[in-house]
C-alpha positions as CSV (number, residue, x, y, z in Angstrom):
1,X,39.3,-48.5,44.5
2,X,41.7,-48.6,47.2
3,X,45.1,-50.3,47.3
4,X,47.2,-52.6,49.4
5,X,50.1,-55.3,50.1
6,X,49.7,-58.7,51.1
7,X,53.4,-60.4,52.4
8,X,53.4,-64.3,51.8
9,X,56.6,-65.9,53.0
10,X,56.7,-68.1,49.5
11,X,57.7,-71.3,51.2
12,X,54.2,-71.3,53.1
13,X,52.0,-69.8,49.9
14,X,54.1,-68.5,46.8
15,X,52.8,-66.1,43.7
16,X,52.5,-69.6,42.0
17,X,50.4,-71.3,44.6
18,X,48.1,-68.1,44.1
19,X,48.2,-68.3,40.5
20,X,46.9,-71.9,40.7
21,X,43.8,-70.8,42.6
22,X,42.4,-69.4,39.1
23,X,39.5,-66.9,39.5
24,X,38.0,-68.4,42.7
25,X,40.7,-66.9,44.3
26,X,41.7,-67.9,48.1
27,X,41.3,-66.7,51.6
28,X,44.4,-64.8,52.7
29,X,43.7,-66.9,56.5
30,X,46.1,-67.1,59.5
31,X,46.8,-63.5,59.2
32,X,46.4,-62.9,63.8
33,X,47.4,-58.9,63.7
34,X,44.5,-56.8,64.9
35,X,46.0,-54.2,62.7
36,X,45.7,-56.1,59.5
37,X,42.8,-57.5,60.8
38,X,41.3,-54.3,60.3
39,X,43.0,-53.0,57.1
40,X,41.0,-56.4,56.0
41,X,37.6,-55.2,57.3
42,X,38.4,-52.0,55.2
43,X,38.9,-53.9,51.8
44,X,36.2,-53.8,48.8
45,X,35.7,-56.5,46.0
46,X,37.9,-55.2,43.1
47,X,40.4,-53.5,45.6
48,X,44.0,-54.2,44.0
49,X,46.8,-55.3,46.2
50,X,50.7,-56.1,45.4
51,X,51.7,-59.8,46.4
52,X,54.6,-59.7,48.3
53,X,57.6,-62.5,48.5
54,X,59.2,-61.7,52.2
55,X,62.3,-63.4,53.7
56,X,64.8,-63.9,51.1
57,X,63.3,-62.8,48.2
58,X,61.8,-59.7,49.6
59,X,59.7,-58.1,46.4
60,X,56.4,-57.4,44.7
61,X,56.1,-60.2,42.2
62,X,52.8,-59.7,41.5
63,X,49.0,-58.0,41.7
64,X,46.1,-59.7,43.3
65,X,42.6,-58.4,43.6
66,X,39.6,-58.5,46.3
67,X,37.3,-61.4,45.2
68,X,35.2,-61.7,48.5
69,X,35.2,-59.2,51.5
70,X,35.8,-59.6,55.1
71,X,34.8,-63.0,56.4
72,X,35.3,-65.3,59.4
73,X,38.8,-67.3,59.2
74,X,38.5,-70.6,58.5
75,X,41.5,-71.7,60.0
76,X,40.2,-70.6,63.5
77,X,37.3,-70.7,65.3
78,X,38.0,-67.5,67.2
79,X,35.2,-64.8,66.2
80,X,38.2,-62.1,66.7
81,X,39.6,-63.1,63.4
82,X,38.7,-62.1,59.8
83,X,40.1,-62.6,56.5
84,X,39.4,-61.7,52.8
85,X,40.0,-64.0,49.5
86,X,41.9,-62.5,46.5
87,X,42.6,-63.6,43.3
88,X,45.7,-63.2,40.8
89,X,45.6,-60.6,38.3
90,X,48.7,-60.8,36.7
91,X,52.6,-61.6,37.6
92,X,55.2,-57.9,37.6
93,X,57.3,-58.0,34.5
94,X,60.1,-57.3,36.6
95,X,59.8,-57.7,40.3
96,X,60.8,-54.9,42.9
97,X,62.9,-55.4,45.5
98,X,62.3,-53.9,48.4
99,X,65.9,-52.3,48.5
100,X,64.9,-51.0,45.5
101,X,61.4,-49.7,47.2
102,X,63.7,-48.2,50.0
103,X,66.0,-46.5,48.0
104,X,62.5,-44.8,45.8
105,X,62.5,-41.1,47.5
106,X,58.8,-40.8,46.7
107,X,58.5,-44.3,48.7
108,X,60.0,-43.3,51.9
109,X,56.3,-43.0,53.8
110,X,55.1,-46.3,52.5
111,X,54.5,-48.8,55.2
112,X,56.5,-52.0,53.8
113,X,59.5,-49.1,54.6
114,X,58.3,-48.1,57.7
115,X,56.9,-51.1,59.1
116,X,57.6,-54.1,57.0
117,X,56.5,-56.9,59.8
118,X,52.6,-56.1,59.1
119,X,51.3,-58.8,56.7
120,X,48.6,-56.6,55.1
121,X,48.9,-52.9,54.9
122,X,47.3,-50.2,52.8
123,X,49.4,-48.5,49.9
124,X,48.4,-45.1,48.9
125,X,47.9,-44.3,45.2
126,X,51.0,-42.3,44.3
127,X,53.1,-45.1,45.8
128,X,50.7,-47.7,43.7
129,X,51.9,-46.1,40.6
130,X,55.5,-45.2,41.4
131,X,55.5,-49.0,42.2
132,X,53.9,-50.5,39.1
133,X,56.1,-48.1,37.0
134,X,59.4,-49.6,38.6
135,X,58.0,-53.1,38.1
136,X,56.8,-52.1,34.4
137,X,53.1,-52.7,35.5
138,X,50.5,-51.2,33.3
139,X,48.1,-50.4,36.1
């Protein structure tokens, strides 16, 4: 199983709003970065991801997981673009802040700290853990 971070801007689609999309899960469309384009190709069914609130709240409020692999965007018909669906698993008991990410030394290579634009990047599994333990996750 591999792990990784999908940002949501919670106005546009919230923890909640996943939540409510029960086991079926939903495509996480629109995303128009070849990069996570490609991190999306990459992604297995069962592959666990942290859902992330950007803009003002800026923290990991939750875990999703891989329901159905790399697939054409529905919200386009340009070939170029691909997307996965993911499903909640269950909310953080305490959400981390990404200030609180930044100031974790063993997070300093993640790529929320080192490139926090990309909307879907891969997180390794030390920083999966260190992660869940701050949040009070039982992976």
């Amino acid at each position: 199983m591999r792990y990784w971070l999908f940002k949501s801007e919670p106005n546009t689609w919230s923890w909640d709003d996943q939540v409510a999309k029960g086991e079926a899960g939903e495509e996480w469309d629109g995303v128009r970065n070849y990069q996570a384009r490609n991190y999306m190709r990459e992604m297995k069914i069962g592959d666990r991801g942290f859902f992330y609130h950007s803009l003002k709240e800026k923290s990991v409020v939750g875990v999703v997981e891989v329901c159905v692999e790399a697939h054409p965007d529905s919200t386009t018909d340009d070939p170029r673009w691909e997307c996965v669906d993911i499903k909640a698993v269950a909310p953080f008991p305490r959400p981390v802040t990404l200030a609180e990410i930044k100031e974790e030394p063993r997070l300093a290579d993640m790529v929320l700290v080192r490139n926090s634009r990309l909307s879907v990047q891969p997180v390794t599994d030390e920083e999966w853990q260190a992660v869940c333990q701050m949040g009070a996750f039982s992976a």
